[in-house]
N, C-alpha and C positions, 0 to 999 in steps of 0.2 A: 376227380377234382372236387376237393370237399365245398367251392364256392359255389355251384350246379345244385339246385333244386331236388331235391328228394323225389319229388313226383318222377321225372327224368329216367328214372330204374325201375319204374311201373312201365314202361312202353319201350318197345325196338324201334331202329327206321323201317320205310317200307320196303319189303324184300322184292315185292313190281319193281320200284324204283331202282333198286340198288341189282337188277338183274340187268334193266336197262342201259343202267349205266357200264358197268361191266365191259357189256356189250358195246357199246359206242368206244369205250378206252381201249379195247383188242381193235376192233376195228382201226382206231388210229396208229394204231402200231403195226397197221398193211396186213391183219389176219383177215380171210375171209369168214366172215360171220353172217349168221342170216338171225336177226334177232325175233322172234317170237311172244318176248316178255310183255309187252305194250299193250294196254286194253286201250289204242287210240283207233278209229275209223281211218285209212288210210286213202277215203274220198276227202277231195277239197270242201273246203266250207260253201255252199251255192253262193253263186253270184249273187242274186238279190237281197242275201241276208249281208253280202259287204256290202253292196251297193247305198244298204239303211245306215250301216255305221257309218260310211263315207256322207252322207246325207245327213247325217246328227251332227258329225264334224264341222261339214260346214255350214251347217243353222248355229253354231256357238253353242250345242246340248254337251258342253264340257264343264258345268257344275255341278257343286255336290247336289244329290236330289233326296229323297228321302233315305232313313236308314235303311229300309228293309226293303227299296224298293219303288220305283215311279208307277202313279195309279196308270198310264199306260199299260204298262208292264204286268201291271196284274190284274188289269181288266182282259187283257189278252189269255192270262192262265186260267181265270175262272172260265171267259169264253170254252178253254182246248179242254177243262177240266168236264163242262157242260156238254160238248160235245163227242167226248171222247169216253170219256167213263159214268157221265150221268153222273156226276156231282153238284153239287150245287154249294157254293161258297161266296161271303160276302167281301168287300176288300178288304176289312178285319180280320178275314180270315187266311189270309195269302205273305207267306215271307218269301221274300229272295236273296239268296245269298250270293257270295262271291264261289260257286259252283255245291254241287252235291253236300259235297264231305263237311262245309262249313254250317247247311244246315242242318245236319244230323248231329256236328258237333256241337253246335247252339240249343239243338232239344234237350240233348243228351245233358248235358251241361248246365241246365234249366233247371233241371224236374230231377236228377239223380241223387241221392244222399247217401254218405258211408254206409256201407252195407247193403244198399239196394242191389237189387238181381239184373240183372237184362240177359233172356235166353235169349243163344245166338245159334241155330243150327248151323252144323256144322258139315262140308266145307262152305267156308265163310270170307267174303273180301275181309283182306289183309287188314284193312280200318277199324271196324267194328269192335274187337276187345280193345284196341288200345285206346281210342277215346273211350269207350267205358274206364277203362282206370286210370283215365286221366279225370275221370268226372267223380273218382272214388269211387265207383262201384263194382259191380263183382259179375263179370261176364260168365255165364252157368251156359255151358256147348252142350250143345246134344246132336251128336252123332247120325249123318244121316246118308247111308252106304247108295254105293253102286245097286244093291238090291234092291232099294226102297226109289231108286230114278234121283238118288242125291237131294229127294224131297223129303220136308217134314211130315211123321204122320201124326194124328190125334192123338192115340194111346201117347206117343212119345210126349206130346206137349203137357196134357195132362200129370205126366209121371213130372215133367222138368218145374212146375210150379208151385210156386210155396208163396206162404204169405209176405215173403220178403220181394217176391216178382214185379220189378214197377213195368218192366215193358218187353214187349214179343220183336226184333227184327226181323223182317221179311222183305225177301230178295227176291224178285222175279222180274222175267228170266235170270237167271245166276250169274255173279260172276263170282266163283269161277268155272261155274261147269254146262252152263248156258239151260241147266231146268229152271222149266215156268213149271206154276200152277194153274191146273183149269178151275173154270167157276167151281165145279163141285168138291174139288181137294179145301178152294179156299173157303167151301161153306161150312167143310165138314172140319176143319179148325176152328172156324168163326161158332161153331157148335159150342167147341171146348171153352173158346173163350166168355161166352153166353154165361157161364157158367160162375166164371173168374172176374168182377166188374172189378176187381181193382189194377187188372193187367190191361194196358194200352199195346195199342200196336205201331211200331216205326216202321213204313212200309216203302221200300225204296224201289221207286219204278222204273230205274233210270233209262234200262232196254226194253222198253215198254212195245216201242215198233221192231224192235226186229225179232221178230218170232218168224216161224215158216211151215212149212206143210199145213197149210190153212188154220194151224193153231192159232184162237180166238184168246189174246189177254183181258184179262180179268186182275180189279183188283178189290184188297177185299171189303172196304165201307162200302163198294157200290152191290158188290153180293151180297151184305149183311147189312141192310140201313141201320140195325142197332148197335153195331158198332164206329158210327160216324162220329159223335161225340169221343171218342180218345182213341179215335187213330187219325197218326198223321201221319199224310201221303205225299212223301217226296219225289221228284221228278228232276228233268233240268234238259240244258239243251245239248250238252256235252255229246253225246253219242249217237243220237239219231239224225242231227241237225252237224252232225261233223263240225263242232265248236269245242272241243277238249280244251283250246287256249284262249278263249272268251271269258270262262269261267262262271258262268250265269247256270244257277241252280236254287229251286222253287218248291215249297211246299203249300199242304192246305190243311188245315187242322183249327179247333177249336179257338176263337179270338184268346180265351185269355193264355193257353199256350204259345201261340202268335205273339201277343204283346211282351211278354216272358223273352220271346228268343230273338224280337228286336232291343230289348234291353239289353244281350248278353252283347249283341250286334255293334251294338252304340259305344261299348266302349273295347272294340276291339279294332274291327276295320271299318267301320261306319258303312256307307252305301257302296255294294259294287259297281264297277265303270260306269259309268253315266251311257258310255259307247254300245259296249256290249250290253246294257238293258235296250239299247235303239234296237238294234242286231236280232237279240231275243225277239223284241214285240216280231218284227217282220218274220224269224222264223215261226212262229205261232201262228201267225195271221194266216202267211203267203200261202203259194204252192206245197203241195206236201207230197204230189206225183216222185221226187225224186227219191224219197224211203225207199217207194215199192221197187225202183231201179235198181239201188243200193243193196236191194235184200235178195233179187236175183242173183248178185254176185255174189253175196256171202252165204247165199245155200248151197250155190254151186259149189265154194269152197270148203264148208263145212263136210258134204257129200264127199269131195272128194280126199279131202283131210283124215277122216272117219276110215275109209274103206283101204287106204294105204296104210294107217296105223295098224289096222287089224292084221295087216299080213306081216307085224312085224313079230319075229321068237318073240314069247315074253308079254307083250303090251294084250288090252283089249280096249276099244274104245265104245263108248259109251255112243247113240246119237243125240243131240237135245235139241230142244226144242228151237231156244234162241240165243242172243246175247252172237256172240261173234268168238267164243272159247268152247276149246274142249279140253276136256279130266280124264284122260288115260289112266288107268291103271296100268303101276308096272311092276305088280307082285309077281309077275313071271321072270321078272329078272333078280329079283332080289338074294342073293348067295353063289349068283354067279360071278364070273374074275374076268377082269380085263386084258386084252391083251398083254397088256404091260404087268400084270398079275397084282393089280388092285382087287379088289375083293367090293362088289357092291353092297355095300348093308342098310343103305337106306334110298328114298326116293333124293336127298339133297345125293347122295355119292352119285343116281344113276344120272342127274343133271349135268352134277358138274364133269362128269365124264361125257355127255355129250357135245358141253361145249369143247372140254379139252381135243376127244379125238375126233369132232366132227365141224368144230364150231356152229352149233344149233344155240341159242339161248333158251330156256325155256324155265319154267319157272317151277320148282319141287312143291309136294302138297302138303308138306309141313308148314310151310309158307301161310296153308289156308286151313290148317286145322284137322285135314283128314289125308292118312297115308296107308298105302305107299300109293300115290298117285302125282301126277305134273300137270301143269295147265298148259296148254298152247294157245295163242292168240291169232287167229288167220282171219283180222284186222289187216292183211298184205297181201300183196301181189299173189297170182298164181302161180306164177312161175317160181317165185320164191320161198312158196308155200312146197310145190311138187319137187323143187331140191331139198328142202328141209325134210321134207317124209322120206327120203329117199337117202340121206344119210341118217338119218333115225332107222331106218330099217337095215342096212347098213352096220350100223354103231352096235345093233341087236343082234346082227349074224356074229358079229364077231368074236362075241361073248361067250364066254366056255363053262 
């Protein structure tokens, strides 16, 4: 449609999204489907963090408040940031967006000019190149296999950098293949970047709590105090805090970056709900015994996710660290034929044959930049989880 924006043909929709959906449209049409696509926490939001929305409501906290943010709100984030990772930041130094993605989209958006670089290792959330070329720049992947733990290593970063590089992404734990980095991966990057002063780092921590097997997060301004000046370190309360629909997402990074991305802020969507920044402060503040609850379950499911995939022809799975996803490879089915004598040739064929003959949703690793691989989300039930592995395993025998 020639009246549609130009930029528009720089970006796809999100392929999470549109699995999702998929999935909920078969379902209404009475298929049995177990959808897997979702990076949502399938624990309720705690009580106490409605209990503060319901309490902002009726104190009348339903005006606009600042753009980027209630000094509440981010006197509570330098508190978690002081606490949690040994940060230290001024309110100058703190934006909040209306979730994650808005303020990575705000940096990004800020500080990027035609032609600018942004390395994005790869596999990578589905967001990440498309707001780079919606900001005009030129998202540079760098490949980072099953081999390597789906981690970036130095020699790579080094090799990926040129003088056009304005900024590093970094994902830890992953979505989508649930690796962290330990303090020493993140020092021995923070090396190469020592190196590189004109490359910033956008460090998106958003699964920061759910890691397992005693794995200790780490991020990287607080391993390298000399790169606190240009990296900005995103967080939020989506994931850990079981708030995906509050939309409240936080970063900390140098004042005039900060004032930059309340600029971009101000004339888009102004300040996020007045409710959900109430919501926030009390998940920052409150209780935080229920993570460690939550992360029982999701190791059990991870464990037991991991160990059913591996026994399927074809698949091998990977274990990681955190995040609530796993990244199967499924180079062992690739040239094999379906019942019906479809022919698999990619990771999107071996998907959508999952759902067709098994109705699984799951999401292909073209999706995220690296193949032949799929993402599962075991964000669900167990028992939902143990049927889906089990027509996955299933869907694999059957393949000739």
């Amino acid at each position: 449609m020639a009246f549609l924006a130009d930029r528009l043909d720089r970006i796809k929709p999100s392929p999470t999204i549109a699995v999702t959906m998929k999935a909920r449209e078969l379902k209404a049409q009475g298929r049995d489907i177990i959808g897997l696509g979702a990076g949502e926490p399938d624990f309720d939001t705690p009580d106490n963090i409605k209990q503060a929305a319901i309490k902002a409501i009726q104190a009348g906290d339903t005006k606009y408040t600042n753009v980027d943010g209630t000094d509440a709100l981010k006197k509570a984030i330098i508190a978690k940031f002081k606490r949690e990772n040994n940060l230290d930041y001024k309110i100058d130094q703190i934006t909040v967006g209306t979730g994650g993605k808005q303020v990575l989209y705000n940096a990004l958006v800020a500080t990027v000019n035609p032609g600018d670089e942004v390395i994005i290792p790869a596999p990578y959330w589905v967001s990440y190149p498309d707001i780079v070329h919606l900001a005009e720049g030129t998202p540079v992947f760098v490949e980072c296999g099953q081999n390597h733990q789906f981690k970036l290593q130095p020699e790579m970063l080094e090799a990926a950098i040129t003088p056009k590089t304005k900024w590093l992404i970094l994902n830890s734990p992953s979505n989508p293949t649930g690796a962290a980095y330990t303090a020493e991966e993140l020092k021995a990057l923070a090396e190469v970047l020592l190196r590189h002063p004109h490359v910033w780092v956008l460090t998106d921590d958003m699964y920061e709590h759910l890691v397992y097997d005693d794995f200790k997060f780490a991020t990287i301004a607080e391993v390298e105090p000399k790169l606190y000046e240009r990296t900005l370190t995103m967080n939020g309360v989506s994931k850990s805090y079981c708030m995906t629909g509050w939309r409240i997402g936080y970063a900390g990074g140098p004042a005039p970056l900060i004032k930059a991305i309340a600029k971009i802020q101000s004339q888009s969507t102004s300040n996020p709900s007045s409710i959900s920044q109430a919501a926030a402060v009390e998940a920052l503040n409150g209780p935080q015994g229920f993570i460690a609850e939550h992360n029982v379950s999701f190791k059990q499911r991870r464990d037991m996710v991991v160990e059913m995939l591996n026994q399927a022809p074809g698949l091998h799975c990977h274990k990681p660290e955190g995040a609530f996803y796993v990244y199967p490879s499924c180079a062992g089915v690739i040239g094999k034929t379906t019942p019906d004598g479809k022919k698999i040739a990619t990771d999107d064929d071996f998907v959508t044959y999952l759902l067709e003959a098994e109705g699984v949703a799951a999401v292909q690793g073209s999706a995220f930049g690296l193949s032949p691989h799929f993402r599962i989300s075991y964000a669900t039930s167990t028992e939902a989880l143990k049927d889906a592995c089990n027509r996955i395993i299933r869907a694999c025998q059957k393949l000739k």
